[in-house]
N, C-alpha and C positions, 0 to 999 in steps of 0.2 A: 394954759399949758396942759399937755398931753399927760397923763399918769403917769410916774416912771416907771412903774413893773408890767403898764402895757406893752404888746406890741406894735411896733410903727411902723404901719404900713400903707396901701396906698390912698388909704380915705384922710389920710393926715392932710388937713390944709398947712402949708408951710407956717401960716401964723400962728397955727397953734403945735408947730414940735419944738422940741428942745432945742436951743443952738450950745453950740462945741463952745465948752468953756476956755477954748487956746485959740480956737480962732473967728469963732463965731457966728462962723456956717451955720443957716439951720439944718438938723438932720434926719432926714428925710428916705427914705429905703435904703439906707446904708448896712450891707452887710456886716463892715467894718467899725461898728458902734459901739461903744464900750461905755459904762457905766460904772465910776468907781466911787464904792461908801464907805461911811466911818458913821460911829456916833461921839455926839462930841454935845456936851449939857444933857446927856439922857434923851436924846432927840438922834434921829437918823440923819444926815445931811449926805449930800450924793453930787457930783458933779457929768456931764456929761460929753463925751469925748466921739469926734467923726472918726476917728480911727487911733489905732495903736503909736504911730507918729505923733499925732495930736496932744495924746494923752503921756508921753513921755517929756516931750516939749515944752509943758505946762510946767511953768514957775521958774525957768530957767532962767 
């Protein structure tokens, strides 16, 4: 998988970006890519979302 504090852009092979933790698109040149973190045990953890709908959706 791709770094998450990289940027994704067009050298990404789809098999290695991140897919949308709500619908699990990979994603791929999405301007609309959102990236939401917590830390949670002293550790970073970070989820990744295709857009702002996505990332609202999530858990509902």
């Amino acid at each position: 998988m791709v770094d998450p504090t990289s940027n994704l852009g067009e050298d990404i092979d789809e098999s290695d970006a991140p897919s949308c933790s709500n619908c699990d698109e990979p994603i791929i040149q999405s301007a609309t890519h959102r990236v939401v973190t917590w830390v949670e045990d002293e550790q970073v953890k970070y989820r990744h979302f295709c857009s702002d709908d996505c990332r609202d959706e999530y858990g509902e």
